[in-house]
N, C-alpha and C positions, 0 to 999 in steps of 0.2 A: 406090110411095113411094121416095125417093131417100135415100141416106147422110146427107146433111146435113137434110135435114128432118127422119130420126131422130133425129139429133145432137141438131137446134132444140126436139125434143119433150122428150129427155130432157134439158135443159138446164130446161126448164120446169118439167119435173118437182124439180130438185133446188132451183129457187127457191121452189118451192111448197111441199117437207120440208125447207127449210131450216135451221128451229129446233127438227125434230124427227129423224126419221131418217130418212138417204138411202140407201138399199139399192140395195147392186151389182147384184144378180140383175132385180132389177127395173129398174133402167138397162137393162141388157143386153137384155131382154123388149119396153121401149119404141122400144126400138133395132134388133132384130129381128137381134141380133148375141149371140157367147158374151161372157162376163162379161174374157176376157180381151183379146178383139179389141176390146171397148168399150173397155180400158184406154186399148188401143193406140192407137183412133181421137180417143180423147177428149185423149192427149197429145200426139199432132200435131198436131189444130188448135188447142187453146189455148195450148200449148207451156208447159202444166205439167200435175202429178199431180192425177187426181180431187181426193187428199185433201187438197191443196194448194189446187186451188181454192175445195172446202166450206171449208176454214180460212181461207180469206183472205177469202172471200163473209162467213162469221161474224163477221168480226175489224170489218169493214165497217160492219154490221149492228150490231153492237157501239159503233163510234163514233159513226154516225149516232144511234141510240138514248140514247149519252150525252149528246150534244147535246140533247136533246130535253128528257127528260124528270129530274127532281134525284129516284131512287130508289136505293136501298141497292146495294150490287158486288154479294152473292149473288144477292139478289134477280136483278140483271138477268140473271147467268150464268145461273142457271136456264131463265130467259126463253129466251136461245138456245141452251140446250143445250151450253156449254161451259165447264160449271162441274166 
């Protein structure tokens, strides 16, 4: 298996925990890399920080969701975990 199909795996991975919890170590496992080289792999090619892109994914997630649905701000924080 190649770098970037790692990558593609754990990208999946973080869209699938993405309302709940995205764990380093377990990136790095799916990725069959240490938890730091993950960092490293994961900011070159999207050309930001993990935790930059989990917050921007959320923030997303977030607008989309408000579009949708007319329920309470907590409530929804909850929902994705960015409360």
């Amino acid at each position: 298996m190649d770098i970037l199909q790692q990558l593609n795996d754990a990208a999946a991975y973080i869209e699938t925990n993405l309302c709940g919890q995205v764990v380093l170590k377990e990136l790095a496992q799916i990725a069959c890399v240490t938890q730091d080289s993950f960092l490293r792999f994961f900011s070159y090619m999207t050309g930001m920080t993990l935790n930059g892109y989990i917050r921007r994914r959320r923030l997303s997630l977030a607008a989309y969701e408000l579009s949708l649905i007319p329920i309470s701000e907590p409530t929804r924080q909850a929902e994705i975990s960015y409360a």
